[in-house]
mmJSON file of the N, C-alpha and C atoms, coordinates in Angstrom:
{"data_MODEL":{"atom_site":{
"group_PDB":["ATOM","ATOM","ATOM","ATOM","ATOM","ATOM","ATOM","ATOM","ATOM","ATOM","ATOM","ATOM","ATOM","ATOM","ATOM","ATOM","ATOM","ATOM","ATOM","ATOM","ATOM","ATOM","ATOM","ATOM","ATOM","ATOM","ATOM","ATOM","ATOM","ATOM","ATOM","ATOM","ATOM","ATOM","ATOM","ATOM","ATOM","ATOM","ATOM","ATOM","ATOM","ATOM","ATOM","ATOM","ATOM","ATOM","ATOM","ATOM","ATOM","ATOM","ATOM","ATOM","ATOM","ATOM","ATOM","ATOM","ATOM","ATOM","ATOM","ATOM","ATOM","ATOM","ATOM","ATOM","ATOM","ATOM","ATOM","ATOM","ATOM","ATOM","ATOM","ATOM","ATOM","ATOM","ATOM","ATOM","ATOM","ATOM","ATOM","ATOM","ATOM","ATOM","ATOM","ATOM","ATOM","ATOM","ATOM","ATOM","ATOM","ATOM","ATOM","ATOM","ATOM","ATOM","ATOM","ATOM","ATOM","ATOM","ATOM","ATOM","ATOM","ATOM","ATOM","ATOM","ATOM","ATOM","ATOM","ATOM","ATOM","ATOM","ATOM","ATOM","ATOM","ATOM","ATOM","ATOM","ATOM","ATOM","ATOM","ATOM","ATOM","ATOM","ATOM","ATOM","ATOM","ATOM","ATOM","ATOM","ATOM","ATOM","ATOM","ATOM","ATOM","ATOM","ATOM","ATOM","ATOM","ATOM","ATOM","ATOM","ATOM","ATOM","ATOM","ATOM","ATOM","ATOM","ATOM","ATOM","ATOM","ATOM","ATOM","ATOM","ATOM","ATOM","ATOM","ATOM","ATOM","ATOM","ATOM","ATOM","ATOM","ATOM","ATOM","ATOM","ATOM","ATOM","ATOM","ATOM","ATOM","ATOM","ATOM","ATOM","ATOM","ATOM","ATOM","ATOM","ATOM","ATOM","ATOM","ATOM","ATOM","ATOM","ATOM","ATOM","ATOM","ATOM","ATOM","ATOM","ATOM","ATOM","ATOM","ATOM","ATOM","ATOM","ATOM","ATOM","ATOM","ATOM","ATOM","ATOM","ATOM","ATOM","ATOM","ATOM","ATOM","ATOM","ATOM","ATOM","ATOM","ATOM","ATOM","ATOM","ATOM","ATOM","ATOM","ATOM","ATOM","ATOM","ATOM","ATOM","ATOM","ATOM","ATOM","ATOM","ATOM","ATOM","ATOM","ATOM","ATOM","ATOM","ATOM","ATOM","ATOM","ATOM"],
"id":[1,2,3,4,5,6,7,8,9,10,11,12,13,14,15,16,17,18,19,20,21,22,23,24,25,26,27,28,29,30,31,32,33,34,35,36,37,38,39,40,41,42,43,44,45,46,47,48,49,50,51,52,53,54,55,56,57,58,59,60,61,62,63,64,65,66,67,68,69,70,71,72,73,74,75,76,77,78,79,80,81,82,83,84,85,86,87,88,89,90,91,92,93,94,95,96,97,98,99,100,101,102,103,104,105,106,107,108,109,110,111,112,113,114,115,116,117,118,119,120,121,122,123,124,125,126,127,128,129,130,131,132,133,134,135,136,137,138,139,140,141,142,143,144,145,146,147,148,149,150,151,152,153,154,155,156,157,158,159,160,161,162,163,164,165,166,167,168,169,170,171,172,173,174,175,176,177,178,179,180,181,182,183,184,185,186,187,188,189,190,191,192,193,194,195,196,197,198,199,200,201,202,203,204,205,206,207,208,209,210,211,212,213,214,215,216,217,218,219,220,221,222,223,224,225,226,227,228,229,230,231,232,233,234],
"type_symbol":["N","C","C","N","C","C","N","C","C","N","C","C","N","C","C","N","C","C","N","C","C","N","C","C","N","C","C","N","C","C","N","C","C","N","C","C","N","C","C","N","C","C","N","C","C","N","C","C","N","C","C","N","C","C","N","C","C","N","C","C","N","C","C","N","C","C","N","C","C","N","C","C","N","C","C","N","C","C","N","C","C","N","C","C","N","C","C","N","C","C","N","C","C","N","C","C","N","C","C","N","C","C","N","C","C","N","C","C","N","C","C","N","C","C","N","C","C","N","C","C","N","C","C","N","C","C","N","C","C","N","C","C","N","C","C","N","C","C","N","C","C","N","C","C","N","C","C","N","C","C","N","C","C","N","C","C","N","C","C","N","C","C","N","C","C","N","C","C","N","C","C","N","C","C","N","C","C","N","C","C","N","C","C","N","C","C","N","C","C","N","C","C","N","C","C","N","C","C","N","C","C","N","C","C","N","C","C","N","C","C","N","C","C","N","C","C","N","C","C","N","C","C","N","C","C","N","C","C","N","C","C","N","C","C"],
"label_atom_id":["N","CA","C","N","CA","C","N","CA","C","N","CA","C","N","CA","C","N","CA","C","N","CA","C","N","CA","C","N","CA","C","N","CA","C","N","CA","C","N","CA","C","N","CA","C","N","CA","C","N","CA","C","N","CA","C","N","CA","C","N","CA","C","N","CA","C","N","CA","C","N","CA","C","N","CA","C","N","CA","C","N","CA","C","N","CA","C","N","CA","C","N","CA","C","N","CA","C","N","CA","C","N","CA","C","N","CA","C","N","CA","C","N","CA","C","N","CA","C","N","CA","C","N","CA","C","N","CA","C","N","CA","C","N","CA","C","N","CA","C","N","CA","C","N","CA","C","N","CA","C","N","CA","C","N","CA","C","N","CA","C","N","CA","C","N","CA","C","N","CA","C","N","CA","C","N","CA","C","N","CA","C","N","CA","C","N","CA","C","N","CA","C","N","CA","C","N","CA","C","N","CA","C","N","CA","C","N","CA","C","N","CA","C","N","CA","C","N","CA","C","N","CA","C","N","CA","C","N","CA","C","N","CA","C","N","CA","C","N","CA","C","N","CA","C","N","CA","C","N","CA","C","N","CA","C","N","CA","C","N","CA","C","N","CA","C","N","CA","C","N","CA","C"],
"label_alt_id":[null,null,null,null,null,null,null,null,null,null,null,null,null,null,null,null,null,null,null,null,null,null,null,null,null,null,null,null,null,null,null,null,null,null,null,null,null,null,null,null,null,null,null,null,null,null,null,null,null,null,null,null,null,null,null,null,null,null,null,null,null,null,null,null,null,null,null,null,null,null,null,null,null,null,null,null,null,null,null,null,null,null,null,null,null,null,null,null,null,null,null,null,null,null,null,null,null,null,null,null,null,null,null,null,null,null,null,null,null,null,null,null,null,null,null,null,null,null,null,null,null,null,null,null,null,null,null,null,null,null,null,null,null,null,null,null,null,null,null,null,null,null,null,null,null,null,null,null,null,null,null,null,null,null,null,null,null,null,null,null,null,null,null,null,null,null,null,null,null,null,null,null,null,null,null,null,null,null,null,null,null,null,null,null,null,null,null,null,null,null,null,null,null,null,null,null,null,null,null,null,null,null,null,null,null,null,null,null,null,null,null,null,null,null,null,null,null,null,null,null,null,null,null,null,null,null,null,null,null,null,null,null,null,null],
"label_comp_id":["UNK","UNK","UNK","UNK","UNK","UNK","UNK","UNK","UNK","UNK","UNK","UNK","UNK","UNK","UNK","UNK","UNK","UNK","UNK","UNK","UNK","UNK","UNK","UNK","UNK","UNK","UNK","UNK","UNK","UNK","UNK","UNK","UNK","UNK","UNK","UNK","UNK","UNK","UNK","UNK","UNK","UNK","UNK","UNK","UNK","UNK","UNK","UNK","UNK","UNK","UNK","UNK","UNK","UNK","UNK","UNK","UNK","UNK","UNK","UNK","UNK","UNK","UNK","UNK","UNK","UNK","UNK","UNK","UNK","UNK","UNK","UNK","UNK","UNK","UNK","UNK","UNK","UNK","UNK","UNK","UNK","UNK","UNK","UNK","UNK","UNK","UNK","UNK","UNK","UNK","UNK","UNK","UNK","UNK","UNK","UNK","UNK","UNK","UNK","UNK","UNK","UNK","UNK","UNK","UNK","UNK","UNK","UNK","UNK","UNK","UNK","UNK","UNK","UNK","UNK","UNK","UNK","UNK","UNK","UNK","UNK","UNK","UNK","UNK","UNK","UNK","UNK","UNK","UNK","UNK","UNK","UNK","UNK","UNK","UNK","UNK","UNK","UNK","UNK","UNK","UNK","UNK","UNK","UNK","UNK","UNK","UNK","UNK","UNK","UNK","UNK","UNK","UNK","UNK","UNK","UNK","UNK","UNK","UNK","UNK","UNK","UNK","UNK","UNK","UNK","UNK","UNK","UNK","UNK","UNK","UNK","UNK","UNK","UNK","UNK","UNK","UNK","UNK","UNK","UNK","UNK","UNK","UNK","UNK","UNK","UNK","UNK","UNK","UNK","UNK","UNK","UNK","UNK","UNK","UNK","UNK","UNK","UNK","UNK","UNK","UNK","UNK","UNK","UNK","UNK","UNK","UNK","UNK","UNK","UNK","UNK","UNK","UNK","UNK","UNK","UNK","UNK","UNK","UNK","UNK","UNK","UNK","UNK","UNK","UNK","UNK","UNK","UNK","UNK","UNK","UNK","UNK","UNK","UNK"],
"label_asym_id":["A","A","A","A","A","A","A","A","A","A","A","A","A","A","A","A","A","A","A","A","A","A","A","A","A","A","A","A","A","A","A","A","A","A","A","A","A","A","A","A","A","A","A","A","A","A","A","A","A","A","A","A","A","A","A","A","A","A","A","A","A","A","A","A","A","A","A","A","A","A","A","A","A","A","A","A","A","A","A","A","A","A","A","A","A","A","A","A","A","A","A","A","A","A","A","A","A","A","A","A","A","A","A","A","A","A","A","A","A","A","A","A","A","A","A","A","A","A","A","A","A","A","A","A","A","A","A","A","A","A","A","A","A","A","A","A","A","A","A","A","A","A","A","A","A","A","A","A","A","A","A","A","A","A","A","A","A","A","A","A","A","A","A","A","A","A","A","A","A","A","A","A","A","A","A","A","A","A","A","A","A","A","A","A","A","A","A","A","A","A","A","A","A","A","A","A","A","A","A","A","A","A","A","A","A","A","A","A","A","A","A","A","A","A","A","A","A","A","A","A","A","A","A","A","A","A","A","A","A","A","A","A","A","A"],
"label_entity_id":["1","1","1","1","1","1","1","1","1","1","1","1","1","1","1","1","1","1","1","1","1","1","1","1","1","1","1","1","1","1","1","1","1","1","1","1","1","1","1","1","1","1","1","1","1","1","1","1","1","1","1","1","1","1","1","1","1","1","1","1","1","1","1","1","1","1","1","1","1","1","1","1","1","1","1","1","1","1","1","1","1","1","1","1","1","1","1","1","1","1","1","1","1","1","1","1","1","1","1","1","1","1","1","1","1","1","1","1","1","1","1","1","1","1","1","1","1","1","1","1","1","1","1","1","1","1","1","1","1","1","1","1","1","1","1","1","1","1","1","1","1","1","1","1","1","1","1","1","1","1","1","1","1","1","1","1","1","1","1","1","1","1","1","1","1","1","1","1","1","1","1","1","1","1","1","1","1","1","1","1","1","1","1","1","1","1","1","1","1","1","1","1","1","1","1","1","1","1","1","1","1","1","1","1","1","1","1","1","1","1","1","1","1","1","1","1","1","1","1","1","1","1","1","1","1","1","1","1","1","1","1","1","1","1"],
"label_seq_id":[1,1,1,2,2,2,3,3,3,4,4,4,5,5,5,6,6,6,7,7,7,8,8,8,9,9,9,10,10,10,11,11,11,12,12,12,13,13,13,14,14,14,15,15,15,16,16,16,17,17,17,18,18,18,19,19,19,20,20,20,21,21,21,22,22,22,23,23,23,24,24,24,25,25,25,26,26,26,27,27,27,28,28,28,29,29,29,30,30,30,31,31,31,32,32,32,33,33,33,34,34,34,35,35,35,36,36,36,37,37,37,38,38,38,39,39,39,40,40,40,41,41,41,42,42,42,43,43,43,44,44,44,45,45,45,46,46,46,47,47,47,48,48,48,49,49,49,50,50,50,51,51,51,52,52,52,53,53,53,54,54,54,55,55,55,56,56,56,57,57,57,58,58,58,59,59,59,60,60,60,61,61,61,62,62,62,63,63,63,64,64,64,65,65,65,66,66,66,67,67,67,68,68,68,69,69,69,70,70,70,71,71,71,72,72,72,73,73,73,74,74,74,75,75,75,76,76,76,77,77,77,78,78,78],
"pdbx_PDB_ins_code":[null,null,null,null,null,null,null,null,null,null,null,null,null,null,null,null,null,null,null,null,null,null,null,null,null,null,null,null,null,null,null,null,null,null,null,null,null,null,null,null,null,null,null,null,null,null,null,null,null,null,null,null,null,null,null,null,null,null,null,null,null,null,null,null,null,null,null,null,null,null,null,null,null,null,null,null,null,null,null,null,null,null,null,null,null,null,null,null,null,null,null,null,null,null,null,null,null,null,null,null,null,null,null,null,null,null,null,null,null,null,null,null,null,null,null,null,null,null,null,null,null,null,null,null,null,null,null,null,null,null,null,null,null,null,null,null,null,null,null,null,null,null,null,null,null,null,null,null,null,null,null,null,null,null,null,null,null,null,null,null,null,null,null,null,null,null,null,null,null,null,null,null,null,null,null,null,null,null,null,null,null,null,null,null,null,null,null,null,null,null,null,null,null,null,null,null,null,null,null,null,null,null,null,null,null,null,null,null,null,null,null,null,null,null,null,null,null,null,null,null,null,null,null,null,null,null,null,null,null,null,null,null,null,null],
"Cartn_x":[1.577,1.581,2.989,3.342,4.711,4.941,5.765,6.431,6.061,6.933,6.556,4.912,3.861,2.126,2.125,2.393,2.271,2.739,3.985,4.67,3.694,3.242,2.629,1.126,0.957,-0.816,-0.986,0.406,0.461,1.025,1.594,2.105,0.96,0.099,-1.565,-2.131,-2.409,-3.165,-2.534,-0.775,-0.492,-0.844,-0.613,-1.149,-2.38,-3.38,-4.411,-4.769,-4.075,-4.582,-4.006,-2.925,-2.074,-2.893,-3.524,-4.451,-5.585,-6.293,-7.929,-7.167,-6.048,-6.034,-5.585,-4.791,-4.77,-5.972,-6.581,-8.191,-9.104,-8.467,-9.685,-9.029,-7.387,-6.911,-7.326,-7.183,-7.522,-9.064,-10.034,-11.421,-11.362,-10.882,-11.072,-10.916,-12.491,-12.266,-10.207,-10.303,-9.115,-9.301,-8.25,-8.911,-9.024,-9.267,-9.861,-8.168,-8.114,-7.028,-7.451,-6.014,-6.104,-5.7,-6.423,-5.718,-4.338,-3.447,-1.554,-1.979,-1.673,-1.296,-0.866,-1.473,-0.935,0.428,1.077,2.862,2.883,3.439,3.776,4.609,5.49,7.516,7.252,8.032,8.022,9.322,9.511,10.705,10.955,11.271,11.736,12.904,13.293,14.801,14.656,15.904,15.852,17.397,17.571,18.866,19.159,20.04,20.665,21.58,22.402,23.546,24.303,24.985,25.672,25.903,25.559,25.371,27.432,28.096,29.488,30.295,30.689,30.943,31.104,29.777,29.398,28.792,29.045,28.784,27.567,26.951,25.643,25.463,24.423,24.147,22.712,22.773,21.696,20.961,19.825,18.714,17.883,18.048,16.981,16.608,15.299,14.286,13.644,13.628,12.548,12.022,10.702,9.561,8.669,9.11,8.452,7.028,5.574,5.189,4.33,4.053,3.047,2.137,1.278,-0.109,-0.092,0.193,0.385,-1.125,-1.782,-3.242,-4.089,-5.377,-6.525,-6.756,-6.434,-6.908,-7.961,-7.591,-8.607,-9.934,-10.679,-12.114,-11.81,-11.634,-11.657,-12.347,-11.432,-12.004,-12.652,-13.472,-13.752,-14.946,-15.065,-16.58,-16.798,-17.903,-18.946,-20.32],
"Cartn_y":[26.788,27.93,28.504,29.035,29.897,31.294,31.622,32.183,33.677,33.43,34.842,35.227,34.325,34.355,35.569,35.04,35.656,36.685,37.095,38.219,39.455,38.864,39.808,40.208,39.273,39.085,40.237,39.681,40.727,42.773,42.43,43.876,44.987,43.824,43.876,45.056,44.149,44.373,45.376,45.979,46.891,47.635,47.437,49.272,49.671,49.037,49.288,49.826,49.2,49.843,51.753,51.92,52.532,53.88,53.766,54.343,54.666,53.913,54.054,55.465,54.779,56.099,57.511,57.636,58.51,59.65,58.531,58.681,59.603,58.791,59.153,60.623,60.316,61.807,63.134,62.502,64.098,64.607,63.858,64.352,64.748,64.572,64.856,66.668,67.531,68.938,69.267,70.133,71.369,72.125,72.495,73.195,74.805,75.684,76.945,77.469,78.908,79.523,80.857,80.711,81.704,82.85,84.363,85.341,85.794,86.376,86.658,87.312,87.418,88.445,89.632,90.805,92.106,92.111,92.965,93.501,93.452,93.638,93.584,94.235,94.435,95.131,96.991,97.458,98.475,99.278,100.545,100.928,102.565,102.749,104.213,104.992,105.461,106.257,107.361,108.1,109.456,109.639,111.238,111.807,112.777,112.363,113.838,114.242,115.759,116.146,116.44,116.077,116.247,117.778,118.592,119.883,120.063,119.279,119.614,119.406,117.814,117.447,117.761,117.983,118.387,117.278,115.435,114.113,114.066,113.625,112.977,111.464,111.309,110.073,109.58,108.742,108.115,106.884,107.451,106.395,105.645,104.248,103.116,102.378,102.181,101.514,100.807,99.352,98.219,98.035,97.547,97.326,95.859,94.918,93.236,92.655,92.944,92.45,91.272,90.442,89.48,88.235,88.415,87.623,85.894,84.867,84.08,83.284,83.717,83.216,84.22,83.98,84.827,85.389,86.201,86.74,86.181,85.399,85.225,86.303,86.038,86.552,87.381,88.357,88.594,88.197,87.982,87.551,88.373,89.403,90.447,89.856,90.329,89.799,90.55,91.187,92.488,91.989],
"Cartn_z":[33.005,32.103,32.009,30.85,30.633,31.685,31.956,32.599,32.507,30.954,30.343,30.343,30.246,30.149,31.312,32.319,33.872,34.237,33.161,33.442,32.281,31.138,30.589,31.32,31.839,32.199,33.387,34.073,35.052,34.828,33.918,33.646,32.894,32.142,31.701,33.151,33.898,35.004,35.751,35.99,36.637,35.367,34.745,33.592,33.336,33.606,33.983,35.182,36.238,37.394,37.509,36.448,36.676,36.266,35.0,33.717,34.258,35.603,36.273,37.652,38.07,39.074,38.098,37.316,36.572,36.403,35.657,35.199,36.408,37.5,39.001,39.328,39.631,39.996,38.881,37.502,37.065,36.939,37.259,37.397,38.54,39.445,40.778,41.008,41.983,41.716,42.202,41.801,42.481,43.248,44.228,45.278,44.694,45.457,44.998,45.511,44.403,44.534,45.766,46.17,47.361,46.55,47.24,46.938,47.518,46.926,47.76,48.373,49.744,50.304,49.815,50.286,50.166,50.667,50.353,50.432,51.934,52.956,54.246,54.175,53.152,53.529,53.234,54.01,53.903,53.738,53.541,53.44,53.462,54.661,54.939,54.75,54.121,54.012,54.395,54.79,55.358,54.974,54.246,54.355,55.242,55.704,56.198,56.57,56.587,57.094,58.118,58.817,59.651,59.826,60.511,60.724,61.151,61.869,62.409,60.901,60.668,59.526,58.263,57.514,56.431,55.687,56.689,55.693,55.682,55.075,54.362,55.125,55.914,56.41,56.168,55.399,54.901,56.178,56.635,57.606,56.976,56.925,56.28,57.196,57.254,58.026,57.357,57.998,56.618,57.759,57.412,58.517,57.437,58.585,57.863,58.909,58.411,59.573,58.969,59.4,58.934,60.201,59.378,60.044,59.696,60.69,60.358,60.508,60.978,61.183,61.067,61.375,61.642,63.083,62.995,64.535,65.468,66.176,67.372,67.851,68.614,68.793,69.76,70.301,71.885,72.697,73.879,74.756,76.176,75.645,76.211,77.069,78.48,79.059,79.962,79.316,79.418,80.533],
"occupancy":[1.0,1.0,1.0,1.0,1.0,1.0,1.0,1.0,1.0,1.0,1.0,1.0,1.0,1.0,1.0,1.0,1.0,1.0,1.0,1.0,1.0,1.0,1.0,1.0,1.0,1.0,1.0,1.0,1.0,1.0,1.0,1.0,1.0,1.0,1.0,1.0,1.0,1.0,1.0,1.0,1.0,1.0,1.0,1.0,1.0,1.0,1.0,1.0,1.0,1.0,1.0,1.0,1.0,1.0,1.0,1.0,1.0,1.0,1.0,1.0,1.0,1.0,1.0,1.0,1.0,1.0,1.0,1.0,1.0,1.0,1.0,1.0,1.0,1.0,1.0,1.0,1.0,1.0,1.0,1.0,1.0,1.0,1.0,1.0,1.0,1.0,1.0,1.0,1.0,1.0,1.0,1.0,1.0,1.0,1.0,1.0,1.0,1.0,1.0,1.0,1.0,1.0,1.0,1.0,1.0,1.0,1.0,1.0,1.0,1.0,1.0,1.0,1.0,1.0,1.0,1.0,1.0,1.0,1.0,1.0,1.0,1.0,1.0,1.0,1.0,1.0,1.0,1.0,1.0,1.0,1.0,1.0,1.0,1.0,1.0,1.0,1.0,1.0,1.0,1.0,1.0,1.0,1.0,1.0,1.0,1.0,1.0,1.0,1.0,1.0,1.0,1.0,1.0,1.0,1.0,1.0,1.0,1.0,1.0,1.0,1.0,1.0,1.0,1.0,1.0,1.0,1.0,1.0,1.0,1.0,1.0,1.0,1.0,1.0,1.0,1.0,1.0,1.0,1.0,1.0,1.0,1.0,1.0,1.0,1.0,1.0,1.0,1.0,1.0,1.0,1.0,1.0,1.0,1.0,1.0,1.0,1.0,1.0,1.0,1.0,1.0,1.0,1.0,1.0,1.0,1.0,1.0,1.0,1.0,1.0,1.0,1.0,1.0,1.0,1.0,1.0,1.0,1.0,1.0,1.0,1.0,1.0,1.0,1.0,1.0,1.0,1.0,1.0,1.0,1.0,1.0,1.0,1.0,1.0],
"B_iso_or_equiv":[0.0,0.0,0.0,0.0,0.0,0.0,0.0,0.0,0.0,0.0,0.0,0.0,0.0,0.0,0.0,0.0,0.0,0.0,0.0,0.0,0.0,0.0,0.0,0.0,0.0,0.0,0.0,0.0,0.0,0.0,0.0,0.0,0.0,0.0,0.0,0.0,0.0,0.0,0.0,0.0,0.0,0.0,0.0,0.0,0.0,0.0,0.0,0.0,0.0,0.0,0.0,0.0,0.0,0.0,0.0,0.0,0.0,0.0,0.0,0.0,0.0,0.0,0.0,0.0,0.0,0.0,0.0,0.0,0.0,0.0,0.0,0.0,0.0,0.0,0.0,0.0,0.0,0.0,0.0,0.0,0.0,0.0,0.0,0.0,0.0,0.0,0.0,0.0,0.0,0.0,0.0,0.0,0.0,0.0,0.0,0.0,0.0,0.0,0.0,0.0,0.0,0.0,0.0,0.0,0.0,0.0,0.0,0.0,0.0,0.0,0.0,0.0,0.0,0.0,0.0,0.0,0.0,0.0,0.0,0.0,0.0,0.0,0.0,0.0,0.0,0.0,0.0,0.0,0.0,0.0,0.0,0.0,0.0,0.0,0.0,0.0,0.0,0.0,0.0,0.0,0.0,0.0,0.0,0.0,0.0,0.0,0.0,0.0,0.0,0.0,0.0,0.0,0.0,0.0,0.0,0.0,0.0,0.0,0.0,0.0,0.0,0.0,0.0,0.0,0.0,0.0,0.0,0.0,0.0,0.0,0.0,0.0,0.0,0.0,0.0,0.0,0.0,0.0,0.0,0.0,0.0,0.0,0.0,0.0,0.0,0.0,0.0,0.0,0.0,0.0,0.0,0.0,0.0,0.0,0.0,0.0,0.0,0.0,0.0,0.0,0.0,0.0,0.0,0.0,0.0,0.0,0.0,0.0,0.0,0.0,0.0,0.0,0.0,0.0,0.0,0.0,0.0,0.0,0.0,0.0,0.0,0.0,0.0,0.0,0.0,0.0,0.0,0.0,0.0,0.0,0.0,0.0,0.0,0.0],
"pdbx_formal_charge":[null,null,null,null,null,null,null,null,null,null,null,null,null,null,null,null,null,null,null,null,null,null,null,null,null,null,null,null,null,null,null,null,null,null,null,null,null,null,null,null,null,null,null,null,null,null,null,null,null,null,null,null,null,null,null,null,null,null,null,null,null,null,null,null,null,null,null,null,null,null,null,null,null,null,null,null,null,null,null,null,null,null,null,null,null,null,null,null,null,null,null,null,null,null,null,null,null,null,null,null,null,null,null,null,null,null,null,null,null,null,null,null,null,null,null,null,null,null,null,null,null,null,null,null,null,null,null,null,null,null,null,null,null,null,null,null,null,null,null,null,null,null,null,null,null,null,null,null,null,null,null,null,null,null,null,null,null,null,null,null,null,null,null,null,null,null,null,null,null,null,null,null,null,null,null,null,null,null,null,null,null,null,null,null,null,null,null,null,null,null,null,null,null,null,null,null,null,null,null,null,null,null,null,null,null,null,null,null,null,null,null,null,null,null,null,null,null,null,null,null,null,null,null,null,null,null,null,null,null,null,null,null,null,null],
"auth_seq_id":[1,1,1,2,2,2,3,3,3,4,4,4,5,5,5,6,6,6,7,7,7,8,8,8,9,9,9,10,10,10,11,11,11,12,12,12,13,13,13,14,14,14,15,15,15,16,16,16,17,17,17,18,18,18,19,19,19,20,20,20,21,21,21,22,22,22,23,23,23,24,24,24,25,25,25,26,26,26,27,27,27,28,28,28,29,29,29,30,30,30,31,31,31,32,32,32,33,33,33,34,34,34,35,35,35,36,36,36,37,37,37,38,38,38,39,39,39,40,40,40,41,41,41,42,42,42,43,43,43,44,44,44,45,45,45,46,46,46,47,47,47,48,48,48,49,49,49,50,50,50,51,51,51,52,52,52,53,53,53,54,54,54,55,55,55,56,56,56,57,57,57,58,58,58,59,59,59,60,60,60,61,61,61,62,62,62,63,63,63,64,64,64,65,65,65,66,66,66,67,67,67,68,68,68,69,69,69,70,70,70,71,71,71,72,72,72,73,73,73,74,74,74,75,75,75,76,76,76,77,77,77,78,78,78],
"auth_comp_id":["UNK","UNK","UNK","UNK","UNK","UNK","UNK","UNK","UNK","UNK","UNK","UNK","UNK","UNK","UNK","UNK","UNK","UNK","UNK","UNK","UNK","UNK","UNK","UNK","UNK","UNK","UNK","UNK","UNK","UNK","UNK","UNK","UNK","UNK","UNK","UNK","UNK","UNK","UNK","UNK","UNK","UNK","UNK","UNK","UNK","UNK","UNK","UNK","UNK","UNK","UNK","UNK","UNK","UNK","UNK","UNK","UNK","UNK","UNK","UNK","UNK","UNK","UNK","UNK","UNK","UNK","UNK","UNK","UNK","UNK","UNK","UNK","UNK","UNK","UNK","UNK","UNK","UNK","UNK","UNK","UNK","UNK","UNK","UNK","UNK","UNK","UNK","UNK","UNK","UNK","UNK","UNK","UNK","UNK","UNK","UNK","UNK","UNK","UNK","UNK","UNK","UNK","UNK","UNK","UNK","UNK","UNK","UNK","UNK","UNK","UNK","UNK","UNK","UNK","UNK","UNK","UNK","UNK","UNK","UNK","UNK","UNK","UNK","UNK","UNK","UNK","UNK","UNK","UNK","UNK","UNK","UNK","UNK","UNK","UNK","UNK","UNK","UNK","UNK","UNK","UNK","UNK","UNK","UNK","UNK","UNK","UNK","UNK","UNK","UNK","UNK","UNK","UNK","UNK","UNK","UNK","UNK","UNK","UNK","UNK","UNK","UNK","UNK","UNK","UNK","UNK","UNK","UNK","UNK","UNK","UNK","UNK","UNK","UNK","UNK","UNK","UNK","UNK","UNK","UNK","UNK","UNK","UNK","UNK","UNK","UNK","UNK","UNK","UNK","UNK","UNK","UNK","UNK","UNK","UNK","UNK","UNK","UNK","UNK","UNK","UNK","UNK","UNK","UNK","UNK","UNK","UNK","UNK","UNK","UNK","UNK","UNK","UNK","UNK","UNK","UNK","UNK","UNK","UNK","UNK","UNK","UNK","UNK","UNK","UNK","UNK","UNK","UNK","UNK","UNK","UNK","UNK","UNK","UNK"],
"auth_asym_id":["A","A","A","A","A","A","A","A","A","A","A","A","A","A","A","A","A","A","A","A","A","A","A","A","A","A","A","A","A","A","A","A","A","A","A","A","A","A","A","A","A","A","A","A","A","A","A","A","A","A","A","A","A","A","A","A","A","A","A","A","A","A","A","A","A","A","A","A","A","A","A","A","A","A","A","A","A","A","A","A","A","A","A","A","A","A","A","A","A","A","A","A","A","A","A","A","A","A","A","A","A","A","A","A","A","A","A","A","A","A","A","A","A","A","A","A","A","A","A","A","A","A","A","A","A","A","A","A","A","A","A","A","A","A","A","A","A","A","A","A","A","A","A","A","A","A","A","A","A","A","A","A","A","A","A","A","A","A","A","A","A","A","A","A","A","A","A","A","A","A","A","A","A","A","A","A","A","A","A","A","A","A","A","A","A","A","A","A","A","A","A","A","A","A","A","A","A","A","A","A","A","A","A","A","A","A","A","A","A","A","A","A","A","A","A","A","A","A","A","A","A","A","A","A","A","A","A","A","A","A","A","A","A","A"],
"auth_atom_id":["N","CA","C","N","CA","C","N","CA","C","N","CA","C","N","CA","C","N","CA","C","N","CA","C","N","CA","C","N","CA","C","N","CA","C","N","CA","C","N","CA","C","N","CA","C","N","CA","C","N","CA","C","N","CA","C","N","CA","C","N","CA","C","N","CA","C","N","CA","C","N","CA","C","N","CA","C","N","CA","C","N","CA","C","N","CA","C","N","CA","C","N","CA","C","N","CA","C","N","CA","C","N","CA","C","N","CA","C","N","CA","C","N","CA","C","N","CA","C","N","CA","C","N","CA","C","N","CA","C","N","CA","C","N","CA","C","N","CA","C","N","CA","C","N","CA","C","N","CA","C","N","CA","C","N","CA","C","N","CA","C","N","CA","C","N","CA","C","N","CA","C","N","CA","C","N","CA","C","N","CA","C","N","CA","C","N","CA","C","N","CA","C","N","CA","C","N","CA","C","N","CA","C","N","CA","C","N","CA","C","N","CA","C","N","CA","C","N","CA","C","N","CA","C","N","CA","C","N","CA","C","N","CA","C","N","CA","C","N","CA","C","N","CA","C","N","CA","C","N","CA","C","N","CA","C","N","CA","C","N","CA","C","N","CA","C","N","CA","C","N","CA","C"],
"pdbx_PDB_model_num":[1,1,1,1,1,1,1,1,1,1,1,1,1,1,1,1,1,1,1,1,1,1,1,1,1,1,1,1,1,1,1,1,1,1,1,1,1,1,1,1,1,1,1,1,1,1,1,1,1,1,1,1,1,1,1,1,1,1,1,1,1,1,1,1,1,1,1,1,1,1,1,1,1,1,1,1,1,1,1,1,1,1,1,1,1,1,1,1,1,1,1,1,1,1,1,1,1,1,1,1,1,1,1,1,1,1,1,1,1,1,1,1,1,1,1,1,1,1,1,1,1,1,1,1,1,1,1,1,1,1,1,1,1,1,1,1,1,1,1,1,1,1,1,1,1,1,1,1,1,1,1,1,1,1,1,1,1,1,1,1,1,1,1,1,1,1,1,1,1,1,1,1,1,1,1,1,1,1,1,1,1,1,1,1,1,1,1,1,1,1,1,1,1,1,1,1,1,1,1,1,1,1,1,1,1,1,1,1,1,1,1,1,1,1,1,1,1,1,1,1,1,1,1,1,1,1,1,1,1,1,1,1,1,1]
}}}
């Protein structure tokens, strides 16, 4: 048989196979969407004056906390 036969016959058969997983991946469900997380960051400022001075000193506080899992059960035994 020709050369070229084998090269089409075969390129046949990868594009098909190519077209069935396609096919399979997009029927396949989706997973369910998570809800975001609520905000975690926080942010405190405070002004105030230097009673000697007279300068203005500005206090900022960021507060980052986050939950990387689910809290464990306690292990309390009553």
């Amino acid at each position: 048989m020709n050369v070229r036969l084998w090269f089409c016959v075969a390129l046949g058969v990868f594009t098909a196979h190519i077209a069935v997983f396609m096919l399979w991946t997009h029927f396949q469900p989706r997973p369910p969407l998570r809800v975001p997380p609520k905000n975690e960051f926080k942010v405190n400022e405070k002004a105030l004056v230097d009673p000697n001075t007279g300068e203005k000193v500005v206090v900022r506080e960021f507060t980052v906390s986050t939950q990387l899992a689910t809290p464990a059960p306690s292990s309390k035994v009553e």
